[in-house]
C-alpha positions as CSV (number, residue, x, y, z in Angstrom):
1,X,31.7,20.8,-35.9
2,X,34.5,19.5,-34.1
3,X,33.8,17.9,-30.7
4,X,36.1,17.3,-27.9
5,X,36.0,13.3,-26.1
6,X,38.2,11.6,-24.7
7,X,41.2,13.5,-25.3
8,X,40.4,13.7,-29.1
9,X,38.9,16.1,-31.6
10,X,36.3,14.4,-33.7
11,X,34.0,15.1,-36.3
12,X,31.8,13.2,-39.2
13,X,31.8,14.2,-42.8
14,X,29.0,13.4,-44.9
15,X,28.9,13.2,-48.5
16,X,27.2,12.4,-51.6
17,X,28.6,9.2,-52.4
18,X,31.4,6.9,-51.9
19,X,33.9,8.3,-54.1
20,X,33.4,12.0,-52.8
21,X,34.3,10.6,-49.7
22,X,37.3,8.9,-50.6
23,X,38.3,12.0,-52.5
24,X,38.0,13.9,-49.2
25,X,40.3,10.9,-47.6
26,X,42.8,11.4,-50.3
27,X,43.3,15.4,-49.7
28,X,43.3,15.1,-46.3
29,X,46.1,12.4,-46.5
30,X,48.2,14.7,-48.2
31,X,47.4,17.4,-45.9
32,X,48.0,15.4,-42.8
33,X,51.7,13.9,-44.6
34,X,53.3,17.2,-44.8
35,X,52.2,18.0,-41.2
36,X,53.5,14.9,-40.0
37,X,50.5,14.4,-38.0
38,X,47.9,11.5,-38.9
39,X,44.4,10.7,-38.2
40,X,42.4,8.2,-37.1
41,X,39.7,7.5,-38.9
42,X,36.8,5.2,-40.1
43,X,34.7,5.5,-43.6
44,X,31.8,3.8,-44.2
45,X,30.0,4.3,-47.6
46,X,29.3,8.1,-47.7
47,X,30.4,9.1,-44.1
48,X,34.0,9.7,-42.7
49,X,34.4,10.1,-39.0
50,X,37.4,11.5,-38.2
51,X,39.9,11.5,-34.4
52,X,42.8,13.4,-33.5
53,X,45.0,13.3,-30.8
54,X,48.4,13.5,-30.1
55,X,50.3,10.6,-29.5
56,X,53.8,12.4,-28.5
57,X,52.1,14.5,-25.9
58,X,50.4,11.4,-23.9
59,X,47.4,11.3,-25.9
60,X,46.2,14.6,-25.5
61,X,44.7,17.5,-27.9
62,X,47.4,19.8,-28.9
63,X,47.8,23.0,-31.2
64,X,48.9,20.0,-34.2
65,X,45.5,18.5,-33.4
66,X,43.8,21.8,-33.5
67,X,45.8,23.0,-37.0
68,X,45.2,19.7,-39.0
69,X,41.3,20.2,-38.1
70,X,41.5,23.7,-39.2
71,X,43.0,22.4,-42.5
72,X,40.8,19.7,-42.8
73,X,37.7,21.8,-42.8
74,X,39.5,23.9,-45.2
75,X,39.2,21.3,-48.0
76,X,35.9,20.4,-46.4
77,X,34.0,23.5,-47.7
C-alpha cells in the first residue's frame, strides 16, 4: 500500500529473490520512461522501496505521482 511522507508516495515490494526484483525494476523503468516521470528508489536483495514526488511542482505529490503508482502496482500483481 502506498503511503504518503514527506511530500512523497512510497511503498516496499517484496519478492522472492533478487532477480524477481530486478525484473520488477526493469518493467517499471519502462513504464516510468514513457511517462516521463522517474522514481526514486533503493533495492536491496529481494526488496524494492520505492518514492515519488514531483520535482517540477516544488516537490510535491501530483496526479503524475499518483498515475505512475497506479501503473506500477499494475505490473506488481
Amino acid at each position: 500500500m502506498w503511503q504518503e511522507i514527506d511530500q512523497q508516495l512510497k511503498r516496499t515490494f517484496e519478492f522472492t529473490d533478487f532477480i524477481a526484483a530486478f525484473g520488477f525494476m526493469a518493467k517499471v523503468a519502462l513504464v516510468a520512461e514513457k511517462m516521463n516521470h522517474h522514481p526514486a528508489w533503493f533495492n536491496v536483495y529481494n526488496r524494492v522501496e520505492i518514492s515519488l514526488t514531483t520535482h517540477d511542482a516544488g516537490n510535491t505529490i501530483t496526479e503524475k505521482d499518483r498515475e505512475l503508482a497506479q501503473a506500477i502496482d499494475l505490473l506488481y500483481q
